[in-house]
C-alpha positions, 0 to 999 in steps of 0.5 A: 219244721211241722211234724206229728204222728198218730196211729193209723191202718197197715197198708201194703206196697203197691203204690199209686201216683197222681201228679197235678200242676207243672212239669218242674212238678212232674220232674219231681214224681218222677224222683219219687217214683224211682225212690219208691221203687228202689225201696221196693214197692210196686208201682202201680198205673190205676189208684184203684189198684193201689194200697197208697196213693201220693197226690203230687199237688200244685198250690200256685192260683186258686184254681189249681189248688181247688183242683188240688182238693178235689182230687184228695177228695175224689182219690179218698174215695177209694178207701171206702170203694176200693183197696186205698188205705193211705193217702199221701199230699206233697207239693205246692199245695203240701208245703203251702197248708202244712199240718192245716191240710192234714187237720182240715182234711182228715181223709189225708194220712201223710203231708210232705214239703216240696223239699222233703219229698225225697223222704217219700220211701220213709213216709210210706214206711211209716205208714205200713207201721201205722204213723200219721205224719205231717213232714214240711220243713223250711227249704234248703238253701241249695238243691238237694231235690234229687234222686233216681227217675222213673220217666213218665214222658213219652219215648224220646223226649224228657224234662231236665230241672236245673234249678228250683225257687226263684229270686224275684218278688213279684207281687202276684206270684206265690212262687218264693214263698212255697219254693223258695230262693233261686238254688241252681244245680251244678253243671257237671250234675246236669250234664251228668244226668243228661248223660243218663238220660241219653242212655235212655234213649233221650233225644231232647232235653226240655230244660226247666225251671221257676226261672231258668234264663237266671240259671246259676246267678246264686253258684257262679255270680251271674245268669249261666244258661248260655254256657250250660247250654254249651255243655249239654249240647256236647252229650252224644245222643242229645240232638235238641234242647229246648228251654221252657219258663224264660 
């Protein structure tokens, strides 16, 4: 685990989101945006309205973490334009660099791992209490990335993640290394949420994954995908599922 604290400004509760990279990593704003809301902070649609924003990066190939830098760059800006006093990294990027990114990048006030940005109330509380953090821990071996969602698609339609990691060691692919090991979540939890998400006027279910057809190899011994589908397929309310990352 990585982790420091310096003294920093105050700031105040309205908080700002920019979700870069993939749509596993969109589901993950998602969760922070329902965490950061139920700890009672504003949510707020322009960085320049905000006093903190969270960059959710992608750190997968060189452009997207060139673009991942450029846009901590541009948004720090801000502290010197606008209202920002905070700036916070988490994803890819985040669990990839660490406590480097917090040092080479100064204008970062908080860095947060891909499994530890469910910690995202706490961080910003911390800020308003003047700490500089850097919270990258090594993943877990089962999915605890979870929490309530602020949806972010458009009416109708939302993403489901069923698993996080990925097994496979493919010599191009950084995945496993920044995401770790295929951790599936359980059915009953899936079919639970997708119950949810009907109740929120969700038709279609966009499955994804880092590796969605070896869903459940690491829970039930064997790839269950087929018979997850079964059991979503059983939500009322859900008319159509698609399965993306095969």
């Amino acid at each position: 685990m990585q982790g420091e604290c310096a003294t920093g400004h105050h700031t105040g509760k309205k908080v700002g989101f920019i979700s870069l990279g993939c749509a596993k990593n969109r589901v993950d704003t998602e969760i922070m945006l329902g965490l950061v809301q139920r700890a009672g902070y504003s949510i707020v649609n322009r960085a320049e309205e905000a006093d903190v924003v969270v960059i959710n990066t992608c750190g997968f190939i060189a452009p997207a973490k060139e673009e991942a830098i450029d846009t901590i760059l541009e948004t720090a800006m801000l502290k010197e334009t606008g209202q920002l006093k905070h700036l916070v990294a988490t994803g890819c990027l985040a669990q990839r660099y660490g406590r480097e990114l917090l040092e080479e990048i100064p204008e970062l006030d908080a860095v947060v791992g891909v499994s530890d940005f469910t910690r995202i109330a706490a961080v910003l509380d911390g800020l308003r209490a003047g700490h500089r953090c850097c919270w990258v821990r090594e993943l877990p071996p089962v999915f605890r990335e979870k929490g309530p969602r602020v949806l972010t698609t458009p009416p109708g339609w939302a993403y489901l993640k069923i698993a996080e990691g990925c097994d496979n060691r493919c010599s191009y692919c950084a995945i496993p290394a920044i995401r770790g090991g295929l951790r599936s979540r359980p059915v009953g939890e899936l079919v639970a949420e997708a119950e949810w998400l009907a109740t929120q006027g969700v038709r279609e279910l966009v499955l994804v994954a880092q590796d969605t057809t070896m869903y459940g190899q690491d829970l039930y011994g064997r790839p269950s995908l087929p018979g997850l589908l079964q059991e979503l397929a059983r939500v009322e309310g859900i008319e159509w599922i698609r399965v993306m990352y095969t």
